[in-house]
C-alpha positions as CSV (number, residue, x, y, z in Angstrom):
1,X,36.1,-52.8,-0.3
2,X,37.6,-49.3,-0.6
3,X,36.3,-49.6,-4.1
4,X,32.6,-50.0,-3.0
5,X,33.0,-47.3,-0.3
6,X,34.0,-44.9,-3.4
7,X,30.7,-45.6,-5.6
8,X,29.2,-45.1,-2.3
9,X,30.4,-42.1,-1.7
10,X,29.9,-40.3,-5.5
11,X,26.3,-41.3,-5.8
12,X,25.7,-39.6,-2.4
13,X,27.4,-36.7,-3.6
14,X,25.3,-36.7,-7.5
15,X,21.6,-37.0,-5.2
16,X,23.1,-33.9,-3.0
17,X,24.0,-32.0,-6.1
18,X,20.2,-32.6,-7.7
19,X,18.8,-32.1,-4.2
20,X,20.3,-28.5,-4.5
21,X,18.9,-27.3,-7.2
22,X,15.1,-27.7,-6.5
23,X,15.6,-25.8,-3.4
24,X,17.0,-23.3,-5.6
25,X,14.2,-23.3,-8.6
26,X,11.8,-22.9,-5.7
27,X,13.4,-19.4,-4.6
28,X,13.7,-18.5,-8.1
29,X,10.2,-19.3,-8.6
30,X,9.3,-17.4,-5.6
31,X,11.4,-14.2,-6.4
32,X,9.5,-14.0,-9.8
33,X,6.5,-14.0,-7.8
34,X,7.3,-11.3,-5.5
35,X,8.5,-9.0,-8.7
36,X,5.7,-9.7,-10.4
37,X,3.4,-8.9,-7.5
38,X,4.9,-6.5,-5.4
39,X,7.7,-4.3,-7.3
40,X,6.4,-4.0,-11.0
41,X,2.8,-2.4,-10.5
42,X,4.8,0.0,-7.6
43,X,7.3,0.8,-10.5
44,X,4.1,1.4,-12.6
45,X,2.5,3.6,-10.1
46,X,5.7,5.6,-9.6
47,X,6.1,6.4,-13.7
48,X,2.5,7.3,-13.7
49,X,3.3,9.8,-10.8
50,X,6.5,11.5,-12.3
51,X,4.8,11.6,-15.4
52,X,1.8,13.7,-14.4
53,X,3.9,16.0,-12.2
54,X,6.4,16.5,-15.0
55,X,3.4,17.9,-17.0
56,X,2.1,20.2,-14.1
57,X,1.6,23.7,-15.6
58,X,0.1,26.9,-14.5
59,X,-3.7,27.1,-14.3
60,X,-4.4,23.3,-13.4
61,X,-6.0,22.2,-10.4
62,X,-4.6,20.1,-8.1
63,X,-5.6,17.4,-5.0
64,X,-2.5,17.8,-2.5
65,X,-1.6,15.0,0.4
66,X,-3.3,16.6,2.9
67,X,-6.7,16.6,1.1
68,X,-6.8,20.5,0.2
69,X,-7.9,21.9,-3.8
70,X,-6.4,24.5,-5.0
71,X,-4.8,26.2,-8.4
72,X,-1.3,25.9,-9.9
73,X,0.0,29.6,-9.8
74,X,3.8,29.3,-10.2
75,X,6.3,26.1,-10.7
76,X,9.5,25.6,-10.0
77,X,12.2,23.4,-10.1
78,X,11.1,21.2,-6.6
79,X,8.4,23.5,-5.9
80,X,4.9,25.1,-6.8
81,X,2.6,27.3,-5.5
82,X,-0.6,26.5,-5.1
83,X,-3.5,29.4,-4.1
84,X,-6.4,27.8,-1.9
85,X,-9.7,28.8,-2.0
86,X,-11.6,32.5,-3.4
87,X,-9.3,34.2,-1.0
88,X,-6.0,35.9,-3.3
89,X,-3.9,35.9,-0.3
90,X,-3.5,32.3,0.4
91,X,-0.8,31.0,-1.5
92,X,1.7,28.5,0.1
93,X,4.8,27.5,-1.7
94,X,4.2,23.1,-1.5
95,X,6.7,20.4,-2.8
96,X,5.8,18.9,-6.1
97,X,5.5,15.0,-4.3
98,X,2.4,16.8,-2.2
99,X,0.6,16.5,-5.2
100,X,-1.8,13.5,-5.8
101,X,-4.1,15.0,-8.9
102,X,-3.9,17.1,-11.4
103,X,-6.6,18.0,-13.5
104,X,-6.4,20.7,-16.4
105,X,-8.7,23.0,-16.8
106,X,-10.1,22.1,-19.8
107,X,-10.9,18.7,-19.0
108,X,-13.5,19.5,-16.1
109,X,-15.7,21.6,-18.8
110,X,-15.6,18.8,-20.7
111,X,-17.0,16.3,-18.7
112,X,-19.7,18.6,-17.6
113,X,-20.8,18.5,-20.5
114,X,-21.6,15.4,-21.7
C-alpha cells in the first residue's frame, strides 16, 4: 500500500512541474509583447531625439515645447539660446530637451522650391 501511495504521490508532483511551466511561457510570451510594443519604438523615439539635438548648430530653426519658433543663436553644453521673432532683444537662454524640431536653414529653401 505505501508503495502505491508513492507512485501516487510522484506523478502528482511530474503534472505540477508541467503545469508550471505554461504559466510561465505565457508571461514570457506576454513580456515579449509588451517590449516589442511599448519599450522598443519609445527607445527608437528617444535615439531619434538625442540624435537631432546632438546635431543642433547655430543658425537653425527650431519648434520648442511650448509651441514658440525661433533661431539657434548660441549652444552650450545643456543649454541654447534661441532669439524669437524680428525683435533682436528677445533672446531666452532654453534647455536643449525644450526642443521638439529642428530644421536647418538650407533645407526650407529647398523644399520651396520644388
Amino acid at each position: 500500500m505505501s508503495q502505491l501511495f508513492l507512485t501516487a504521490t510522484d506523478a502528482t508532483q511530474s503534472s505540477g512541474l508541467s503545469g508550471m511551466i505554461v504559466p510561465i511561457i505565457y508571461l514570457a510570451i506576454i513580456g515579449l509583447v509588451f517590449y516589442f510594443i511599448i519599450l522598443r519604438p519609445q527607445k527608437k523615439e528617444q535615439k531619434k531625439m538625442d540624435a537631432m539635438i546632438s546635431a543642433l548648430e547655430i543658425g537653425d530653426s527650431v519648434l520648442t515645447t511650448s509651441g514658440f519658433y525661433g533661431v539657434v543663436i548660441d549652444v552650450m553644453d545643456e543649454v541654447v539660446i534661441v532669439e524669437f521673432g524680428s525683435n533682436k532683444n528677445c533672446r531666452i537662454p532654453m534647455k536643449k530637451t525644450a526642443i521638439v524640431e529642428v530644421e536647418k536653414p538650407g533645407t526650407a529653401e529647398e523644399s520651396e522650391s520644388k
